[in-house]
N, C-alpha and C positions, 0 to 999 in steps of 0.2 A: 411155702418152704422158707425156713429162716436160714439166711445166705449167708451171715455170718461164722454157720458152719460149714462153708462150701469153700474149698479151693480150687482153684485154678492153675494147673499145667504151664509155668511161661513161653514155653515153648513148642507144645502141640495141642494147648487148649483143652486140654481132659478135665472133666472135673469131679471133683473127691470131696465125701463128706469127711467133716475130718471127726476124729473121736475127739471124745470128751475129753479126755487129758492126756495126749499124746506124749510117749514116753520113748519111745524110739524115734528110731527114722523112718519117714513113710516115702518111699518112691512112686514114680509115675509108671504103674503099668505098660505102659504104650513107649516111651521114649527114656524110661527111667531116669530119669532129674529127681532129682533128689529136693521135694517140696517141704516136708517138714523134717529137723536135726536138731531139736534141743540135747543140749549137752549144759551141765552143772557147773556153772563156775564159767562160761564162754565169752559172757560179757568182761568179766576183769581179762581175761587173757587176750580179748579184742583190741580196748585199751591199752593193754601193755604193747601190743604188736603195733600200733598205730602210731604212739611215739617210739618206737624204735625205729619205723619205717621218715619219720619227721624227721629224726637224728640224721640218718642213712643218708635222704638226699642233700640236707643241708652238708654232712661230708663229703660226698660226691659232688657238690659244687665248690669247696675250699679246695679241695685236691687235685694232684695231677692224674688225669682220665689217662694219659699215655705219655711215653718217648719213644721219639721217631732218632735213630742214630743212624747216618751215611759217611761214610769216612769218615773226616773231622769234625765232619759238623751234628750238630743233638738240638731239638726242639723237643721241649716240655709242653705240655700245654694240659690246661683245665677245659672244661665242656663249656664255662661261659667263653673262656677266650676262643674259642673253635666258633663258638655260633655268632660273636663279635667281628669273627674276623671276615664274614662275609659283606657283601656290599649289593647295592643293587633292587634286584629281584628274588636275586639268592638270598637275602636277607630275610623276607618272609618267609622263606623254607624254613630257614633257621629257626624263626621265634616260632613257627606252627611246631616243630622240633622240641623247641624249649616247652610249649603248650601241652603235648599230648606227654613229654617225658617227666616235667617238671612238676608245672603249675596244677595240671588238672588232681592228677595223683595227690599233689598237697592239700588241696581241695577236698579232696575225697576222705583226705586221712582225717582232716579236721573236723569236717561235717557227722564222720562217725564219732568222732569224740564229742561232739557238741550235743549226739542226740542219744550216746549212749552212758554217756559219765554222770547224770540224775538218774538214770533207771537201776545201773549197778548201784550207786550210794542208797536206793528204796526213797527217792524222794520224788515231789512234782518234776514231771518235764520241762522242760525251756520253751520260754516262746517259739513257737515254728519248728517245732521239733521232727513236726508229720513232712510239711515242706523240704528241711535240711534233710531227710532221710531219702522221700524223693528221689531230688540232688543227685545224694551221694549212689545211689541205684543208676541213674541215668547217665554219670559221668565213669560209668564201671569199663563198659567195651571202650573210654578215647583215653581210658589209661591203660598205654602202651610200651611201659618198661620194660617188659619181657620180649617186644618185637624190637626193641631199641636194643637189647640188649641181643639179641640173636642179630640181629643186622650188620653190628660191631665186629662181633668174633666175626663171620665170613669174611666180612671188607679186611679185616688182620691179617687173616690168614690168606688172602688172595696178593696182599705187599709184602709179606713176610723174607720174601726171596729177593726184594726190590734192596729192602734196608733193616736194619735191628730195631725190630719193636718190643719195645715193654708196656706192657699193660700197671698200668697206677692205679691206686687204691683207690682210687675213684668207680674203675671198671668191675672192680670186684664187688666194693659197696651196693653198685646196680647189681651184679649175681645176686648177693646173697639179701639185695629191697625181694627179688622177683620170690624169694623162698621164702619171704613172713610174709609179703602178699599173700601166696595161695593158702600159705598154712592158716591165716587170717579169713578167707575167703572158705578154708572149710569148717572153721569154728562158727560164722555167721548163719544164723535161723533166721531169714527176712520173716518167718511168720510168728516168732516169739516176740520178736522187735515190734513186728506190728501189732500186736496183741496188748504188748506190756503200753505203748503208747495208746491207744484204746481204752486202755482200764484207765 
């Protein structure tokens, strides 16, 4: 049997011959994941979401994440000065904070652009393209904007009645990283990518 027409299920192990030139969506019978989605034109619109999302957090780290107002007194503060301002033990929390909110996600945005900006232009791939692709697949579940970003709004609203908060453009910039993520995440066909880097 030639396996290269065989998919596999990530998530319940089913396996699907796939057709000759999949044109739709094909789902998983069993668990419904959605294994193959080409869509026309996905790759440039991947790229454009990718440096928007590079934008997004280099914005959310020049700006202010919040103001804390208690009577007379008002602390501004950005997301490095907050993870700076620990000491200790706590300090690690922090940079594991910086890691799964920050680093990794940027990580991820680039490595997509690294291995899909030759395949849009129709030219050879990049050195280690299979590799950065990988990567970018296995660093998907430790980018956790969206749990960073729900974690935020409760902790707000549980001080809200303590003292005056405002949320800074910073908190917003994380909203609306978490909305070209997924929008991103349903344009991407892991099996066209893998396909296009194969040929």
């Amino acid at each position: 049997m030639n396996t290269d027409a065989l998919i596999a299920c990530p998530y319940c192990d089913a396996l699907y011959e796939i057709p000759q030139d999949p044109i739709k969506r094909i789902r998983c019978s069993r668990c419904h994941t959605v294994l193959i989605s080409p869509r026309k034109g996905a790759g440039l619109k991947i790229i454009a979401l990718a440096f928007i999302s590079v934008a997004l957090v280099v914005g959310a780290l020049l700006t202010p994440f919040l103001t804390i107002e208690r009577f007379w007194l008002s602390n501004e503060a950005t997301l490095l000065d907050t993870i700076l301002a620990f000491e200790g033990p706590l300090r690690l929390v922090a940079f594991g904070l910086l890691a799964v909110v920050i680093i990794l996600p940027v990580a991820r945005f680039l490595l997509t652009l690294y291995v899909l900006t030759p395949l849009v232009a129709n030219r050879s791939v990049w050195p280690g393209a299979k590799g950065a692709f990988i990567w970018a697949e296995r660093l998907k579940p430790w980018s956790m904007v969206e749990i960073f970003v729900l974690g935020c709004a409760v902790a707000l609203f549980k001080i809200i009645d303590l003292a005056n908060v405002e949320l800074g453009p910073a908190f917003w910039m994380f909203v609306v990283l978490v909305i070209v993520m997924t929008v991103q995440n349903t344009y991407m066909c892991r099996w066209s990518v893998w396909k296009d880097l194969d040929r």
